[in-house]
C-alpha positions in Angstrom: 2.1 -3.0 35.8 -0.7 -1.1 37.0 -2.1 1.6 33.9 -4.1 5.1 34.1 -7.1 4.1 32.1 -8.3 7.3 29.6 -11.2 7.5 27.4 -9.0 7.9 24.6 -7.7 4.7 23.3 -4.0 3.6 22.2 -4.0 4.3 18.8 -1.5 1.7 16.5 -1.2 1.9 13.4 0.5 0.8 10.3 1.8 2.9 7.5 3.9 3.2 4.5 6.8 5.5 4.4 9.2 6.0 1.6 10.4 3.5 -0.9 7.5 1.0 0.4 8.9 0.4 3.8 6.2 -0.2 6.0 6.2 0.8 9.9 3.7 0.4 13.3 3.1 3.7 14.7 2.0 3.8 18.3 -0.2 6.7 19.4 -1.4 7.7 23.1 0.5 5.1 25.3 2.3 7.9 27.0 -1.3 9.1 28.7 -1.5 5.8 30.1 1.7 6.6 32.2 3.9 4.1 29.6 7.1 5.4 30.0 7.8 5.4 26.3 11.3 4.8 25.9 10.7 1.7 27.9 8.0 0.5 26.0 10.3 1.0 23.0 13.1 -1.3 24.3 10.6 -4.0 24.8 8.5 -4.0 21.5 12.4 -3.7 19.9 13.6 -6.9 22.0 10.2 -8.8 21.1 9.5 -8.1 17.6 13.7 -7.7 16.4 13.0 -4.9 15.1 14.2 -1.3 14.8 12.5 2.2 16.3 12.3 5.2 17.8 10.1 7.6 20.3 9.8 11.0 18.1 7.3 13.6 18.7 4.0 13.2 16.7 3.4 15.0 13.3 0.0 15.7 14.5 1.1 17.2 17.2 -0.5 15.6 20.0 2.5 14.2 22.1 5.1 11.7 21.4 4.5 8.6 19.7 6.7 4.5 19.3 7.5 4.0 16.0 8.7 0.4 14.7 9.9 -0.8 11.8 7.4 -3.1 10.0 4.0 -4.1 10.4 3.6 -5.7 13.9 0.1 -3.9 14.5 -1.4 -7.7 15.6 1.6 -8.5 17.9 1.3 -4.9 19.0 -2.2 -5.5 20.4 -1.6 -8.8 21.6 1.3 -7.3 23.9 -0.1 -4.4 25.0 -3.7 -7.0 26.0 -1.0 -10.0 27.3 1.6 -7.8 29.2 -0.3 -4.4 29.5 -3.4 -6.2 30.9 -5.1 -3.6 28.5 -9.0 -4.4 27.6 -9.8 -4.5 23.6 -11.6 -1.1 23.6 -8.1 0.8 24.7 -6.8 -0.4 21.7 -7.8 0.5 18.0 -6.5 -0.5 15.1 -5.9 1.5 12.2 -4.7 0.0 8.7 -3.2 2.2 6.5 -1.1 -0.6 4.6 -3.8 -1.6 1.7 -3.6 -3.6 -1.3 -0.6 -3.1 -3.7 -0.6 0.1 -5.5 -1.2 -0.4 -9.5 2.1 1.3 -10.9 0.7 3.8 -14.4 2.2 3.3 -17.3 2.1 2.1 -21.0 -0.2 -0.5 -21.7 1.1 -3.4 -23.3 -0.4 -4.3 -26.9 
């Protein structure tokens, strides 16, 4: 597959929604001419996961979003398959350590 290169990179990401559910957001793939509903079928066959294409809450296009944190698999495919050089692809961790629940202190 032959990609429309941009100055602006694919953005993946990975995030916490609700109730601690963690997902891999996929920003920008749809300027490299990825057809994204494609690219969705595939990442949903290769990591058995679930997802959808939804338009972005930044509002800046339409972005893959996949249940769990796949943001290392999701660079190695889009570098293996994509043949998509390192600095198209950044990598944004939103998933940190464990949040400290407040409360009582114990005596």
């Amino acid at each position: 597959m032959v990609l429309r290169l941009t100055e602006e990179p694919i953005i993946t990401l990975s995030a916490e929604r609700a109730n601690n559910k963690k997902v891999t957001v996929i920003r920008g793939a749809d300027k490299l001419m990825i057809d994204l509903q494609d690219l969705l079928r595939y990442l949903k066959t290769k990591l058995a996961a679930s997802g959808a294409v939804h338009e972005s809450k930044l509002g800046i296009g339409n972005e893959v979003m996949v249940q769990g944190k796949h943001i290392e698999t999701v660079k190695k495919i889009f570098a293996e398959e994509f043949s998509l050089p390192d600095k198209q692809i950044k990598v944004v961790d939103k998933i940190g350590e464990p949040k400290k629940r407040k409360g009582k202190k114990k005596h």
